[in-house]
Biopython code that builds the backbone (N, CA, C, O; Angstrom):
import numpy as np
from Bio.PDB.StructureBuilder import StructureBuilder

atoms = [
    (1, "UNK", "N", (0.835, -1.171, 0.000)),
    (1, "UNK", "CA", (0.000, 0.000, 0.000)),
    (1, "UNK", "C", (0.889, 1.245, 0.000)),
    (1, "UNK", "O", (1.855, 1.264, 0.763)),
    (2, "UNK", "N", (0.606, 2.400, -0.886)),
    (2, "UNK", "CA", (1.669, 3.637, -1.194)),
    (2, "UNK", "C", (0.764, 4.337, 0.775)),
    (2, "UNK", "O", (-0.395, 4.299, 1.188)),
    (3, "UNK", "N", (1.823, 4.762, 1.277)),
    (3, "UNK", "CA", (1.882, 5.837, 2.134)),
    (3, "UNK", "C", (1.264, 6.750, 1.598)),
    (3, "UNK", "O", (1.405, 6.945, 0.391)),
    (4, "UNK", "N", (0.146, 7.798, 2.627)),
    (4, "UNK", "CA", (-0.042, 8.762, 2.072)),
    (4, "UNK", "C", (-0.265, 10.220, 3.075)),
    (4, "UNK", "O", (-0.957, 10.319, 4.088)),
    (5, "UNK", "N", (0.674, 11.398, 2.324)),
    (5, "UNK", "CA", (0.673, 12.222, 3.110)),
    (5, "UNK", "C", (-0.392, 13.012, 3.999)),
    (5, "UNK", "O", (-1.506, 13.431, 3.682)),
    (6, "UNK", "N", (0.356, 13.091, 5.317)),
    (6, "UNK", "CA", (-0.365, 13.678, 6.022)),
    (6, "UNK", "C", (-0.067, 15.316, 6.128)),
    (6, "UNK", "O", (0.985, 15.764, 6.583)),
    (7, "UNK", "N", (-0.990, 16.005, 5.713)),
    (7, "UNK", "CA", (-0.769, 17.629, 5.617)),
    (7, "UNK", "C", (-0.900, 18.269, 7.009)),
    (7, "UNK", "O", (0.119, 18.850, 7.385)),
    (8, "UNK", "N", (-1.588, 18.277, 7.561)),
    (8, "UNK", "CA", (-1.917, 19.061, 8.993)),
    (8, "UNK", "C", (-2.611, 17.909, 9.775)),
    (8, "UNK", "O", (-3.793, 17.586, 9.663)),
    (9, "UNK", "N", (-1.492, 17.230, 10.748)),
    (9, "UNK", "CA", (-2.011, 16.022, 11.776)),
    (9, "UNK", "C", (-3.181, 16.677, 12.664)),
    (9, "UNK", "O", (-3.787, 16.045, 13.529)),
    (10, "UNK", "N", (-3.462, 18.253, 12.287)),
    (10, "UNK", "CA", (-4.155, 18.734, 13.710)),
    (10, "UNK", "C", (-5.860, 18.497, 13.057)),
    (10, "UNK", "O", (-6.813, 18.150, 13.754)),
    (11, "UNK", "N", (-5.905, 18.753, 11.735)),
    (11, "UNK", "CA", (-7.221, 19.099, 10.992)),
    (11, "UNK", "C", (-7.573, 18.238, 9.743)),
    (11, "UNK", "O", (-8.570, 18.448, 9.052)),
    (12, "UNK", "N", (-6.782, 17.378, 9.548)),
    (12, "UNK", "CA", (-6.663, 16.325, 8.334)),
    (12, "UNK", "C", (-8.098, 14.973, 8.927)),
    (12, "UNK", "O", (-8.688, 14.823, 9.997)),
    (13, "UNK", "N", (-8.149, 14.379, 7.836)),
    (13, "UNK", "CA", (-9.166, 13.480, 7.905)),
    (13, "UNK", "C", (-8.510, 11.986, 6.987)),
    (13, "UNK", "O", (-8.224, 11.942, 5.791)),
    (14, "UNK", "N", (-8.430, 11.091, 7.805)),
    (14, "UNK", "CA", (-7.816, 10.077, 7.363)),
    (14, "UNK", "C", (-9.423, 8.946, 7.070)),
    (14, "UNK", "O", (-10.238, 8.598, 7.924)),
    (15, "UNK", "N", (-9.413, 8.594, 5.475)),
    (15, "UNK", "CA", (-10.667, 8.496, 4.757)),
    (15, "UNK", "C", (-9.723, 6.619, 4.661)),
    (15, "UNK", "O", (-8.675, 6.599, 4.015)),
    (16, "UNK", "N", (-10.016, 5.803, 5.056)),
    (16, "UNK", "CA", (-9.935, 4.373, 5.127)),
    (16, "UNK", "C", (-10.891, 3.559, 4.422)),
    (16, "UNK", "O", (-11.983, 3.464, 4.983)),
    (17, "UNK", "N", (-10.767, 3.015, 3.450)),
    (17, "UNK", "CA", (-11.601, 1.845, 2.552)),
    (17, "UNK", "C", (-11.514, 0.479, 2.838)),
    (17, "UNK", "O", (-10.434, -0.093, 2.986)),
    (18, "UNK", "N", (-12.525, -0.031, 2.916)),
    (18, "UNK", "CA", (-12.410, -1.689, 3.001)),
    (18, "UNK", "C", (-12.940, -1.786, 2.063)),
    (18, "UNK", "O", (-13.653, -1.085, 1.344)),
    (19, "UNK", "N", (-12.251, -3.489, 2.089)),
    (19, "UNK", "CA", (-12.829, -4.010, 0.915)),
    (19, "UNK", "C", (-14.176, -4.394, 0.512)),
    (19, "UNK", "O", (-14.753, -4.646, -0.545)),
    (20, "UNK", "N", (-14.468, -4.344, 1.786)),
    (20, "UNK", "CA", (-16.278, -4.613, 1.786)),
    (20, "UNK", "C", (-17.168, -3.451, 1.459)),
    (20, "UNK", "O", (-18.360, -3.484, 1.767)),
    (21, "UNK", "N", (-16.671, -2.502, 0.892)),
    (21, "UNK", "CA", (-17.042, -1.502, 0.485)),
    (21, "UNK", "C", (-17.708, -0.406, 1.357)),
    (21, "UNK", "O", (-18.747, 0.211, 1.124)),
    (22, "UNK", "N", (-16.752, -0.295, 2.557)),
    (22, "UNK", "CA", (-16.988, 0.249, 3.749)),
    (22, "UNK", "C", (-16.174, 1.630, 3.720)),
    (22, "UNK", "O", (-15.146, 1.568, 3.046)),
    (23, "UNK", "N", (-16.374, 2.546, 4.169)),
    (23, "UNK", "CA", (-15.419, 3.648, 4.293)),
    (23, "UNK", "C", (-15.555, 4.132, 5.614)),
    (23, "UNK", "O", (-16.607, 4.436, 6.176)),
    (24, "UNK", "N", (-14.639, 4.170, 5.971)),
    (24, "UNK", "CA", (-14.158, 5.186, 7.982)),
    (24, "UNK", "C", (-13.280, 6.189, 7.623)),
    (24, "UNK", "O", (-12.204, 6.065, 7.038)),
    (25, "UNK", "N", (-14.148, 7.804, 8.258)),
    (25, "UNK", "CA", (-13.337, 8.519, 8.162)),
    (25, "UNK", "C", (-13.011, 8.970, 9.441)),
    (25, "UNK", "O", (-13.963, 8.906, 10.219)),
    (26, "UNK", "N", (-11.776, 9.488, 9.999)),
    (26, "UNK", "CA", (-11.083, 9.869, 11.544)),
    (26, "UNK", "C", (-10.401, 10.676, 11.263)),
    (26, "UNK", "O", (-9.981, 10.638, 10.106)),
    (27, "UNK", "N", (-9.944, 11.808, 12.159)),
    (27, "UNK", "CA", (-9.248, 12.573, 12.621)),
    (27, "UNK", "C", (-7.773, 12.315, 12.330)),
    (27, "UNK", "O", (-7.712, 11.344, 13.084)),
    (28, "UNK", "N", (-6.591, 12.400, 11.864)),
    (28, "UNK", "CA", (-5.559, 12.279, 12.065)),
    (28, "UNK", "C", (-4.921, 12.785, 13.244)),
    (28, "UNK", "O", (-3.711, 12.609, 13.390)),
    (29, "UNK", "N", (-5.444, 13.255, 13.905)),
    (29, "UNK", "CA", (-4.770, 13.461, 15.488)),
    (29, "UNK", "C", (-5.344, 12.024, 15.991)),
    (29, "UNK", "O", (-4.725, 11.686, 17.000)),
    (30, "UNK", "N", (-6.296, 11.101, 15.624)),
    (30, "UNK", "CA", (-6.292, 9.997, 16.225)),
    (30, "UNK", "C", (-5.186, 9.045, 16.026)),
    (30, "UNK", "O", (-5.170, 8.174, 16.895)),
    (31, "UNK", "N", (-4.228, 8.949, 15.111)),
    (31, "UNK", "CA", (-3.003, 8.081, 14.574)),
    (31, "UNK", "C", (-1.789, 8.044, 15.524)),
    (31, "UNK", "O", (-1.000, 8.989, 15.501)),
    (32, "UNK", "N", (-1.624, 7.151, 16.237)),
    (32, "UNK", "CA", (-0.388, 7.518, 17.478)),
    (32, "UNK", "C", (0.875, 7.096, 16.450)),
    (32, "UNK", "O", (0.778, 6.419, 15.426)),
    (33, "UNK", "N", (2.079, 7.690, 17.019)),
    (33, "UNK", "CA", (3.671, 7.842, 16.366)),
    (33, "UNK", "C", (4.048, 6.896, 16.960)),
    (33, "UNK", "O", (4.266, 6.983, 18.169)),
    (34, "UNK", "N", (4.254, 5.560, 16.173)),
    (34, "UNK", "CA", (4.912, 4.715, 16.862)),
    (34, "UNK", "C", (6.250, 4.225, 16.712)),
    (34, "UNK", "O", (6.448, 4.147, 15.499)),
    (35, "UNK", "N", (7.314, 3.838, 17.375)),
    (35, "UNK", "CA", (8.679, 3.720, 17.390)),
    (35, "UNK", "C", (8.662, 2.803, 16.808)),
    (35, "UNK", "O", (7.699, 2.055, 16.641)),
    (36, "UNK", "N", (9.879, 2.684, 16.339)),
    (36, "UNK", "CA", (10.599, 1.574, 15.594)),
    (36, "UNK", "C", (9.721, 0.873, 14.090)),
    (36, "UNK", "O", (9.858, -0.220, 13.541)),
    (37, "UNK", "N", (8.940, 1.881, 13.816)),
    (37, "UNK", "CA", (8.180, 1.150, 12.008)),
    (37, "UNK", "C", (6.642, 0.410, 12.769)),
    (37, "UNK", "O", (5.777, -0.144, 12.090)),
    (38, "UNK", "N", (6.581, 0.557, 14.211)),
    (38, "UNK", "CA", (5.180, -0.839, 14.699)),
    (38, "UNK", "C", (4.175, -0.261, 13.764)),
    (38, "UNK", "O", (4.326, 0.791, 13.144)),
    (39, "UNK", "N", (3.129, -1.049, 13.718)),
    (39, "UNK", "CA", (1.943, -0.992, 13.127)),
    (39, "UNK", "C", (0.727, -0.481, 14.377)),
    (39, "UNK", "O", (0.682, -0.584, 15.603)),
    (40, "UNK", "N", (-0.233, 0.138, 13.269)),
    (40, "UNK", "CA", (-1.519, 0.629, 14.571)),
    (40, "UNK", "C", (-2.311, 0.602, 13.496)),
    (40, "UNK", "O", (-2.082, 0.812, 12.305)),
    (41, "UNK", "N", (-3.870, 0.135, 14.450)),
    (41, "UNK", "CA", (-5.335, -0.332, 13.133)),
    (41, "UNK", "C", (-5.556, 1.073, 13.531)),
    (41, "UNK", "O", (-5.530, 1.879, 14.462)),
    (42, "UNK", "N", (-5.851, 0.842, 11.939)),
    (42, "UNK", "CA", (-6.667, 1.804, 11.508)),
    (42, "UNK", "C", (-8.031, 1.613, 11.465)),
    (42, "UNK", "O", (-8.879, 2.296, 12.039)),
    (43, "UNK", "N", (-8.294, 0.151, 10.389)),
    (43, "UNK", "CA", (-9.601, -0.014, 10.087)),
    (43, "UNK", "C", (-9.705, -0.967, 10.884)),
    (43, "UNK", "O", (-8.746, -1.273, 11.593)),
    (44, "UNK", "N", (-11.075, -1.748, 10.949)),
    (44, "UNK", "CA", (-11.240, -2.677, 12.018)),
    (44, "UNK", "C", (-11.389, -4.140, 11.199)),
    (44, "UNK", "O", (-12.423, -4.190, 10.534)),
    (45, "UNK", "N", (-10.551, -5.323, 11.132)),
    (45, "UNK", "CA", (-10.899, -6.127, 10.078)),
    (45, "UNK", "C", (-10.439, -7.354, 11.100)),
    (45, "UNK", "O", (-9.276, -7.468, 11.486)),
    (46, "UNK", "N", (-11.368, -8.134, 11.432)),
    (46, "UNK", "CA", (-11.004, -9.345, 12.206)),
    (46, "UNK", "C", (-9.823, -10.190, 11.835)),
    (46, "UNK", "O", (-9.717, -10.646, 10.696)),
    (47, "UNK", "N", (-9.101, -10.368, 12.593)),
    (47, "UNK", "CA", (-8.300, -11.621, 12.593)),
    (47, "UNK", "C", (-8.307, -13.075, 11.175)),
    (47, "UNK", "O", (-7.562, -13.510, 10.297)),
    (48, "UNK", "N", (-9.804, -13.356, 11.809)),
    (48, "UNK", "CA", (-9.781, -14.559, 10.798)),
    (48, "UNK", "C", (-10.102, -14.342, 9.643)),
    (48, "UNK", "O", (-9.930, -15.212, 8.789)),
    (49, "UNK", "N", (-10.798, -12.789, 9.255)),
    (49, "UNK", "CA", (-10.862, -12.997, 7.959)),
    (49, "UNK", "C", (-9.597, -12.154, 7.200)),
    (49, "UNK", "O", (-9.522, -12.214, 5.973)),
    (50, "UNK", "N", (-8.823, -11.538, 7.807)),
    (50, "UNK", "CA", (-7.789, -10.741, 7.481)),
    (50, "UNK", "C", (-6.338, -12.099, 7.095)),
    (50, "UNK", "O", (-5.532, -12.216, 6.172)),
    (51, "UNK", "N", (-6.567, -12.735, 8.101)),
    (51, "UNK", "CA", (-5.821, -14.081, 7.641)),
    (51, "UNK", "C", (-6.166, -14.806, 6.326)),
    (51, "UNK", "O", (-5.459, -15.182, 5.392)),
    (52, "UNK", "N", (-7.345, -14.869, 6.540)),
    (52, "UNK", "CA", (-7.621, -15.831, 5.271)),
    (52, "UNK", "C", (-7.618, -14.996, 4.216)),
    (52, "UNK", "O", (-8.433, -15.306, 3.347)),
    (53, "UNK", "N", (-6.906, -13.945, 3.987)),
    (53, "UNK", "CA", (-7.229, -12.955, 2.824)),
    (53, "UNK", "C", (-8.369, -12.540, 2.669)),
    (53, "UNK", "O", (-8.264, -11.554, 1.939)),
    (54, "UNK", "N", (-9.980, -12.797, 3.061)),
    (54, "UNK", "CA", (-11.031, -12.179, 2.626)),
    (54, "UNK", "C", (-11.049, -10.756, 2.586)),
    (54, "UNK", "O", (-10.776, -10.139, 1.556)),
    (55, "UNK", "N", (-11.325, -10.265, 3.545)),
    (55, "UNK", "CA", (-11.167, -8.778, 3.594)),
    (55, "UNK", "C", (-9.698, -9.088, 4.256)),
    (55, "UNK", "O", (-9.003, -9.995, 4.713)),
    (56, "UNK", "N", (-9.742, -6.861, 3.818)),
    (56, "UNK", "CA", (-8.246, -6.097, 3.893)),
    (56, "UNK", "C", (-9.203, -4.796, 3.115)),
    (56, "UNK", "O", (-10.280, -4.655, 2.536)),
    (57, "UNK", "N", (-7.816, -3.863, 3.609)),
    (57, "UNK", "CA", (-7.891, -2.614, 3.522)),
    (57, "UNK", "C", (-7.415, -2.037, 2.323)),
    (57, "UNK", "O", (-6.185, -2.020, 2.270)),
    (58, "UNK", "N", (-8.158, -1.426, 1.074)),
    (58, "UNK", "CA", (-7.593, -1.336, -0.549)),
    (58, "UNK", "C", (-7.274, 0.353, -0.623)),
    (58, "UNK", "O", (-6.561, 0.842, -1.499)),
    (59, "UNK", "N", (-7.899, 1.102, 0.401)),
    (59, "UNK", "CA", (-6.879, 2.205, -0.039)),
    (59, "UNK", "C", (-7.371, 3.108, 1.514)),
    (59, "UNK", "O", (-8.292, 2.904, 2.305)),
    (60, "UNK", "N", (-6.222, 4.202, 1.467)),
    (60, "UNK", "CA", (-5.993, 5.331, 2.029)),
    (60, "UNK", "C", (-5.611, 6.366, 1.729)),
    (60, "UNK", "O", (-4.757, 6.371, 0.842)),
    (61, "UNK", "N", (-5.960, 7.431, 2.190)),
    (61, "UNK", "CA", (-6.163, 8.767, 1.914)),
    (61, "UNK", "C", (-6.203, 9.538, 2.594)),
    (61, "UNK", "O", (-7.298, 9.572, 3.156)),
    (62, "UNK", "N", (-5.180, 10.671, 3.068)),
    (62, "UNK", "CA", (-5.820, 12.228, 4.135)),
    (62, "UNK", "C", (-6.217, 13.377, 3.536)),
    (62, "UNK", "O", (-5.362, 14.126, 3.064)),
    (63, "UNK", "N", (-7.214, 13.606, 3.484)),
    (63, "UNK", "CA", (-8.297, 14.908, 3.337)),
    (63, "UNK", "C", (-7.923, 16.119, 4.174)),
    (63, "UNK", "O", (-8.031, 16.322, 5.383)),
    (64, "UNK", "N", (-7.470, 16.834, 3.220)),
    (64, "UNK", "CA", (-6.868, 18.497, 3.946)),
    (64, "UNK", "C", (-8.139, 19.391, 4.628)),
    (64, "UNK", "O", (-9.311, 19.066, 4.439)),
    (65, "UNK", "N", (-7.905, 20.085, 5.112)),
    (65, "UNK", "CA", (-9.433, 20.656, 5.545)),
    (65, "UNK", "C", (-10.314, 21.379, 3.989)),
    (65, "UNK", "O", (-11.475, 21.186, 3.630)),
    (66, "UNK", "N", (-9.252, 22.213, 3.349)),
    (66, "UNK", "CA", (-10.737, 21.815, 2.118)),
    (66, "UNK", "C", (-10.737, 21.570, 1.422)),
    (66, "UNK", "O", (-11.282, 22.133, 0.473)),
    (67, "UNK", "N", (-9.939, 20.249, 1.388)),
    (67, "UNK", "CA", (-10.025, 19.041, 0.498)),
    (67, "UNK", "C", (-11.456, 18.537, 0.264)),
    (67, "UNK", "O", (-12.543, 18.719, 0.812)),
    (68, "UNK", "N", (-10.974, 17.790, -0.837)),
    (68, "UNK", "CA", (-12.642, 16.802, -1.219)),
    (68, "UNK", "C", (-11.464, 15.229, -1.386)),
    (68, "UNK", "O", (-10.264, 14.964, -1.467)),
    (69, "UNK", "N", (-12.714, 14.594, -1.362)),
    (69, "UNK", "CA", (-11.966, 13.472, -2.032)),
    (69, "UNK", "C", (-13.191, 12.538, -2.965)),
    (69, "UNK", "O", (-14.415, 12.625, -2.862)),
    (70, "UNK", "N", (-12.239, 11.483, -4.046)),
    (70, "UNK", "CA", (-12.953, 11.707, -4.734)),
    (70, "UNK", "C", (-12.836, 9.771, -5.278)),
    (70, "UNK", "O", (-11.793, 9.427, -5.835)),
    (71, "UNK", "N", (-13.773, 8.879, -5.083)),
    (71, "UNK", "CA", (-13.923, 7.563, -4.959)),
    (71, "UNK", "C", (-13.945, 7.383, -6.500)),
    (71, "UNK", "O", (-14.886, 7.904, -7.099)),
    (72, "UNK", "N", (-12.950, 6.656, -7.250)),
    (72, "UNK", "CA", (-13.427, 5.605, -8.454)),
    (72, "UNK", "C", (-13.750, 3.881, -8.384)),
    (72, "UNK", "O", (-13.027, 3.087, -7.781)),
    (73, "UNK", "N", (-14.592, 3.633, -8.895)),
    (73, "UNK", "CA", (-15.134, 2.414, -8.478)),
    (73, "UNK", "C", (-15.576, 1.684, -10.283)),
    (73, "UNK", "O", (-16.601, 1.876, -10.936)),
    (74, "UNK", "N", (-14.839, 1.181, -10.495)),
    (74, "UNK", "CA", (-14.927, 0.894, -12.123)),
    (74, "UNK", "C", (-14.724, 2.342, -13.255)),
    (74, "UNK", "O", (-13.959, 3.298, -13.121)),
    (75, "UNK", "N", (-15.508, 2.115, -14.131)),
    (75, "UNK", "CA", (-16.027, 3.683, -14.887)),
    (75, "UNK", "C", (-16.735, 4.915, -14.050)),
    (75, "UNK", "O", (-16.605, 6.083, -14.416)),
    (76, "UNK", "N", (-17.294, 4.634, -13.197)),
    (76, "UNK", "CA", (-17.546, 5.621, -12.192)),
    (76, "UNK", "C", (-16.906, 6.259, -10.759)),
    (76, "UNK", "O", (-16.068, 5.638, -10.104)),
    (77, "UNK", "N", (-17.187, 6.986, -10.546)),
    (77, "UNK", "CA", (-16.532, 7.966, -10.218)),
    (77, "UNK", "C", (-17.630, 9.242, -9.116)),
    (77, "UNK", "O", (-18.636, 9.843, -9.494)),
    (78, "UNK", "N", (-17.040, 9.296, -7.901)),
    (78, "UNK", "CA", (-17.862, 10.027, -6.865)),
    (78, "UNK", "C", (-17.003, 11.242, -6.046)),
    (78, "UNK", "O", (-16.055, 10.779, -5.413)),
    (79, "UNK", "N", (-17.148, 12.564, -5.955)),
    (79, "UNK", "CA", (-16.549, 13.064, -5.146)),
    (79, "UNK", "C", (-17.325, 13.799, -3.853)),
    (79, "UNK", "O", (-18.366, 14.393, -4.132)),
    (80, "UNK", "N", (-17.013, 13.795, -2.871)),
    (80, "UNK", "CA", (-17.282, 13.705, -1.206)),
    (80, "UNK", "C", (-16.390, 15.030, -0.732)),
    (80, "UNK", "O", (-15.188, 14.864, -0.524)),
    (81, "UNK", "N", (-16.889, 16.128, -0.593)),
    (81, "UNK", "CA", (-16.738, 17.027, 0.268)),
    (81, "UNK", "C", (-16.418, 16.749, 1.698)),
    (81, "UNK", "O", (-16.363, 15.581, 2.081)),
    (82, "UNK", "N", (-16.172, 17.885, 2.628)),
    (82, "UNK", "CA", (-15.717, 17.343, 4.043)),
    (82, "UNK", "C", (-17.296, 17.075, 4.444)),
    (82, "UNK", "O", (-17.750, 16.169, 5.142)),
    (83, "UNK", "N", (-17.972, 18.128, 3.795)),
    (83, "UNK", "CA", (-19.268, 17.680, 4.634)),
    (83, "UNK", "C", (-19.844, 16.477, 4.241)),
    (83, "UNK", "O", (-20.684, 16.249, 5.110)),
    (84, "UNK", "N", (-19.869, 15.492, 3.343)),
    (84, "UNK", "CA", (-19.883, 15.067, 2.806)),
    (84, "UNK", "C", (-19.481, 13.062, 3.871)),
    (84, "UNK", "O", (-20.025, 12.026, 4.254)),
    (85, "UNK", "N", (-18.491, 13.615, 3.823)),
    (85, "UNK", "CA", (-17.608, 12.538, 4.595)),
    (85, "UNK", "C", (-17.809, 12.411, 6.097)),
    (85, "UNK", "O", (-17.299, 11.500, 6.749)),
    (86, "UNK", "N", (-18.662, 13.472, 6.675)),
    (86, "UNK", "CA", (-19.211, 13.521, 7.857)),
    (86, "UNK", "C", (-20.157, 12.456, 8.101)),
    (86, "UNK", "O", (-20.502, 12.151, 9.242)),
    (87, "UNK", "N", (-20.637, 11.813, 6.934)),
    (87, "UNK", "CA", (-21.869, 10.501, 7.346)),
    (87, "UNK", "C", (-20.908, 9.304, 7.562)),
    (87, "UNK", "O", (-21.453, 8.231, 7.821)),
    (88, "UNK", "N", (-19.155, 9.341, 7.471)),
    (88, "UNK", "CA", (-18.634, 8.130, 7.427)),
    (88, "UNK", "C", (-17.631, 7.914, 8.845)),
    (88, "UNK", "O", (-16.808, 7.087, 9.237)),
    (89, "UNK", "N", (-18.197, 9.094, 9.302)),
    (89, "UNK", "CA", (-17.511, 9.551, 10.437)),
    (89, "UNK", "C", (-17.481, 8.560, 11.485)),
    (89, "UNK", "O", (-18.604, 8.304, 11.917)),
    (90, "UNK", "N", (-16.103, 7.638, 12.267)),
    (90, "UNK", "CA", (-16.216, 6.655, 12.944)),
    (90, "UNK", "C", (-14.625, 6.791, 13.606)),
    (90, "UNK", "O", (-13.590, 7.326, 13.211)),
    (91, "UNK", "N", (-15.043, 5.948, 14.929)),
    (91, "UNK", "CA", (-13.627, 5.725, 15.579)),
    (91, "UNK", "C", (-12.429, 5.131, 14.777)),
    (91, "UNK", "O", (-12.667, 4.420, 13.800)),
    (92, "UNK", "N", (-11.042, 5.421, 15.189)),
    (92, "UNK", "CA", (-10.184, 4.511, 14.694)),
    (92, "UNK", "C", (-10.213, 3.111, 15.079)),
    (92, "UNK", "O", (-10.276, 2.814, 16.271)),
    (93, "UNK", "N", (-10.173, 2.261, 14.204)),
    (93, "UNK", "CA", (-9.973, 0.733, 14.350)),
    (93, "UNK", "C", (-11.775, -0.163, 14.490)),
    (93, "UNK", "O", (-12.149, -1.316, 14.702)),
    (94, "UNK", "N", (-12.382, 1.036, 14.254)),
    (94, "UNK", "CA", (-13.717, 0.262, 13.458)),
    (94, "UNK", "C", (-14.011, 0.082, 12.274)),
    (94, "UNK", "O", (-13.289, 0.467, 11.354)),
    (95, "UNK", "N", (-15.137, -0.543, 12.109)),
    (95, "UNK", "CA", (-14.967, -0.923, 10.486)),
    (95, "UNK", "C", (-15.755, -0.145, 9.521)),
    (95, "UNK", "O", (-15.732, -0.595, 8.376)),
    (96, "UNK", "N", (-16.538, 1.059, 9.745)),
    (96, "UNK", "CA", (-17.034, 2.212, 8.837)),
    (96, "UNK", "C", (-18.594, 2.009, 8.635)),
    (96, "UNK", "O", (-19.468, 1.415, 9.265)),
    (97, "UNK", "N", (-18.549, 2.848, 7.356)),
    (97, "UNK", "CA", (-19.821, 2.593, 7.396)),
    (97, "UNK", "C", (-19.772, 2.292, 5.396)),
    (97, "UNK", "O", (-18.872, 2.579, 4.607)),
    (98, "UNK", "N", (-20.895, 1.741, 5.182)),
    (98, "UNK", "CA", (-21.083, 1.033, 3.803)),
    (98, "UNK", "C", (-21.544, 2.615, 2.504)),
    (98, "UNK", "O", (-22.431, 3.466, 2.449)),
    (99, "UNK", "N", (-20.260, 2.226, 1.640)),
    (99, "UNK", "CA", (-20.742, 3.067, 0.697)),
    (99, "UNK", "C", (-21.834, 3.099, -0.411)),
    (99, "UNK", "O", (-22.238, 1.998, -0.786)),
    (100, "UNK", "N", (-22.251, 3.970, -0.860)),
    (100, "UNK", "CA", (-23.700, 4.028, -1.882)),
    (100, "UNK", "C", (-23.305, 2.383, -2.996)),
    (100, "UNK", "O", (-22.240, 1.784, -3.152)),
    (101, "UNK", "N", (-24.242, 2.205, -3.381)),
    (101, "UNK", "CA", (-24.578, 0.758, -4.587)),
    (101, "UNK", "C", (-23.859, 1.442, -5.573)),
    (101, "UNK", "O", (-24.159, 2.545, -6.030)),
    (102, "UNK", "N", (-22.613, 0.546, -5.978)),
    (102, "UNK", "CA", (-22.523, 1.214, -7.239)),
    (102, "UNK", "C", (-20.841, 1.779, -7.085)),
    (102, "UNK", "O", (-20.032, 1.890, -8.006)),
    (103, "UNK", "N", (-20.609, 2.110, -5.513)),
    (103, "UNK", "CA", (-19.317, 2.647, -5.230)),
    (103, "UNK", "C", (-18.604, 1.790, -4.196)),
    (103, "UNK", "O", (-17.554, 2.139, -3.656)),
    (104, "UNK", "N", (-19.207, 0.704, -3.967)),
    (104, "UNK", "CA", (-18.658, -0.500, -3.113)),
    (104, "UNK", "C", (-17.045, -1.161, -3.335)),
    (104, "UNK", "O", (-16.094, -1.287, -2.564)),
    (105, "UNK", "N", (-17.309, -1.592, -5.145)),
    (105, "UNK", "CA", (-15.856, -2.103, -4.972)),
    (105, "UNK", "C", (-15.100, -0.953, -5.712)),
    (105, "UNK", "O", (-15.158, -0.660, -6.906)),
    (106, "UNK", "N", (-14.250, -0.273, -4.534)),
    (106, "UNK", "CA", (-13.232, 0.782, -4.938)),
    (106, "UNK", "C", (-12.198, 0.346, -5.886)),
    (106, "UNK", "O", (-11.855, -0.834, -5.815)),
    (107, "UNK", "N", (-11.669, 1.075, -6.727)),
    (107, "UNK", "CA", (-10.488, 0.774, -7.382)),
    (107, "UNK", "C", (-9.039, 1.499, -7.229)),
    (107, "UNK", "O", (-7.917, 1.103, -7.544)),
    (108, "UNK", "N", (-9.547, 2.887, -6.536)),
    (108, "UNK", "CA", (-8.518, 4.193, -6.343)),
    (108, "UNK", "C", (-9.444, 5.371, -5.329)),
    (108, "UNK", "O", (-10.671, 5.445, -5.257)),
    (109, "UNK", "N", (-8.487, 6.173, -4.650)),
    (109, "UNK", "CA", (-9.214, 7.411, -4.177)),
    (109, "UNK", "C", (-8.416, 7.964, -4.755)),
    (109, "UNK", "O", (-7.456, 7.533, -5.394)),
    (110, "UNK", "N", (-8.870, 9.276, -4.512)),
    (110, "UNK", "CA", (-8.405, 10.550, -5.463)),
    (110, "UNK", "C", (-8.284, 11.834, -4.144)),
    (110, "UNK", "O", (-9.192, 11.560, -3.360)),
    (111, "UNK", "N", (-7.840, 12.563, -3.847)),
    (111, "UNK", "CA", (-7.472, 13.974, -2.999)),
    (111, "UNK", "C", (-7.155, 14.901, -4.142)),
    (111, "UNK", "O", (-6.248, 14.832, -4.971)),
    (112, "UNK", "N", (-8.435, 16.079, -3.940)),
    (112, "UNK", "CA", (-8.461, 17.329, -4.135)),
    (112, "UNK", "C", (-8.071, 18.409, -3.352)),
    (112, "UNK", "O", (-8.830, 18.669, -2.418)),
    (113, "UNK", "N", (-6.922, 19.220, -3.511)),
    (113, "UNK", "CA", (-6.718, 20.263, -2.202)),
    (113, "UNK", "C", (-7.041, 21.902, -2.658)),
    (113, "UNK", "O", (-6.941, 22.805, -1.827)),
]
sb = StructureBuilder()
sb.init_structure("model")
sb.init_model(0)
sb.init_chain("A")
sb.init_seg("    ")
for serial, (resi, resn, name, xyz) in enumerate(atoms, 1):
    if name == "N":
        sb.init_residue(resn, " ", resi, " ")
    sb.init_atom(name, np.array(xyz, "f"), 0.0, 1.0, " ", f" {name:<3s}", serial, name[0])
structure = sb.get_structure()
């Protein structure tokens, strides 16, 4: 998965996709700095199915404050304002909430600044 920049840890919005066609968006002041490279969930994806390959996490993205961002999902194509992204609004390390029919299986996000 490409890293992706974080612009302002104080006001940024870290926009998380599952594969289940789920999206969680959080705060980037929720992301703790961890030593030595460790890992921290982001999204919330159980154990057994993260093992067995079923689900996993297909993209990430931080949303500047007036940023948009902007979902492709085959030939189509959706863009999400901050207000917008306020209905996907969820803790870190849960699993989101389900995107519109049609924008489920993601292929790419996109950041507008």
């Amino acid at each position: 998965m490409i890293p992706c920049p974080i612009y302002n840890p104080d006001t940024d919005w870290i926009c998380a996709v599952h594969s289940n066609g789920n999206l969680l968006v959080f705060g980037a002041d929720e992301v703790p700095e961890m030593a030595r490279g460790k890992g921290s969930r982001l999204l919330g994806i159980p154990a057994k199915e993260f093992a067995s390959g079923k689900e996993r996490m297909i993209a990430l993205a931080s949303v500047p404050e007036k940023g948009k961002l902007t979902i492709y999902a085959g030939k189509r194509h959706s863009t999400l304002r901050r207000q917008d992204l306020e209905e996907y609004w969820g803790e870190r390390g849960k699993r989101g909430t389900r995107l519109p029919r049609g924008f489920q299986k993601v292929d790419d996000l996109e950041v507008e600044t």
